[in-house]
N, C-alpha and C positions, 0 to 999 in steps of 0.2 A: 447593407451589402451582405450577402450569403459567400460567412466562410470557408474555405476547402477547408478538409478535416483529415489531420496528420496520421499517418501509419506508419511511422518512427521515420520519417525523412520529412522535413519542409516541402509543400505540396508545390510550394511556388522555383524552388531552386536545387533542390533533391538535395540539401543539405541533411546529412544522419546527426539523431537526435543522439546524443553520446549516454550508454546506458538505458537505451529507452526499452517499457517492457510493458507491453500491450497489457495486462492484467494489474499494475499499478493502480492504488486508490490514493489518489492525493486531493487535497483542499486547496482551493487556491482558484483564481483566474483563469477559465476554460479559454482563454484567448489570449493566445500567447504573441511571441515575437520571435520571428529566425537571427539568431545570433548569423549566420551567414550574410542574408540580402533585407533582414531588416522588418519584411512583409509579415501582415498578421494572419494566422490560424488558429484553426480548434484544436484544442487538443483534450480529448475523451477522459484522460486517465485524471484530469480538474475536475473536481467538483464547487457548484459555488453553492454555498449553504445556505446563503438566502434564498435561494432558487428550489435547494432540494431539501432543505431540511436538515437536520443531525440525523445519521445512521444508526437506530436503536441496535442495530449491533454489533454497534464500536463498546455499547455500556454493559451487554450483555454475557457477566459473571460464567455462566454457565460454558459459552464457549472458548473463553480460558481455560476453564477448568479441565474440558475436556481434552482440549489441544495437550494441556501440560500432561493430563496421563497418557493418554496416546503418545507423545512423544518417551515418556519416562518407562512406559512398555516397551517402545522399540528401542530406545536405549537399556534398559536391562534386559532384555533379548538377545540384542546384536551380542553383548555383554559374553554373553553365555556361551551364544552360540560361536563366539572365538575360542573362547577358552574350550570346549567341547572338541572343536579340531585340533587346536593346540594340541591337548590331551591324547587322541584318538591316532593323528593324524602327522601330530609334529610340524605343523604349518599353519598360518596365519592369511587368510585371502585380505589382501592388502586394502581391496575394496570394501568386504565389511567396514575393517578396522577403522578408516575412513568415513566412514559412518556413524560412528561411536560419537562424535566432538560435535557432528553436525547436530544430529538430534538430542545430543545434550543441549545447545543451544536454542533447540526449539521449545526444549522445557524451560531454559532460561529463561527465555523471552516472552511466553506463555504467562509465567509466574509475576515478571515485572508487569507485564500490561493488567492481569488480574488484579494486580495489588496499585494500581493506580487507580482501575476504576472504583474498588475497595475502599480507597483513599478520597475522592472526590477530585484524584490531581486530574486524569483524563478528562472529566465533564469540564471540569475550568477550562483546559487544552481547548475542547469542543467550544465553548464558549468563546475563546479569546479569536478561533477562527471563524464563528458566526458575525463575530462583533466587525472585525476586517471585511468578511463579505458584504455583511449591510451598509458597509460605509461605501464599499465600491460599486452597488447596487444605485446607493443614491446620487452619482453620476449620471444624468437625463440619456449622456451622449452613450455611456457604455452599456445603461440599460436596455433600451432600443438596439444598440447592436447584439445585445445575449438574446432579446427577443426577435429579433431578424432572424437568429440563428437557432429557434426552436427551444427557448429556453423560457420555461413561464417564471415571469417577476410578480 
């Protein structure tokens, strides 16, 4: 049976997906269940990795790297450019300032994923949810339904 495909509400009950955010990349079971009425859907933001493969650019060094300077730029920037008005100006725009934590964390975050793929921890990660896909691939009944539903096994 071909299933309706979710846009952050359950297609069957308009139940809202709490936190749902259409640009989301998650692993896991493209066919889900409405915590509401129960009934099953697609949902996009699943990938099964039996189906699609691992993401060569979940492992791919270079796009950490560059996130963490791009972020580490705009955080010493922002940086600056507060202190600059400060100085100039005697005031502080609340929203830079604001700015400051957030894209410090984007360097943060940046540097731990870099240094997991660095590490071999993320490829195991990748691994351990390939190993969960292929196991729920090998379901007759659930395969047939991901291929109902435009998904090659």
């Amino acid at each position: 049976m071909q299933l309706p495909v979710t846009n952050g509400e359950c297609p069957w009950c308009n139940k809202k997906i709490q936190s749902y955010n259409s640009n989301e990349y998650k692993y896991g079971s493209p066919i889900v269940y409405c915590k509401g009425c129960g009934k099953k859907y697609i949902d996009r933001r699943y990938h099964e990795l039996a189906c699609e493969g691992i993401p060569q650019s979940e492992l791919n060094t270079k796009r950490y790297k560059n996130m963490a300077l791009l972020g580490l730029a705009l955080t010493v920037g922002l940086v600056l450019f507060c202190l600059f008005t400060h100085y100039t100006r005697g005031t502080v725009m609340i929203e830079f300032l604001l700015m400051i934590p957030i894209s410090a964390l984007v360097v943060i975050f940046n540097i731990v994923e870099l240094i997991k793929v660095k590490t071999g921890i993320k490829q195991k990660q990748l691994m351990q949810y390939m190993q969960q896909s292929q196991e729920r691939v090998k379901d007759p009944v659930y395969a047939a339904e991901l291929k109902e539903n435009g998904y090659d096994i």
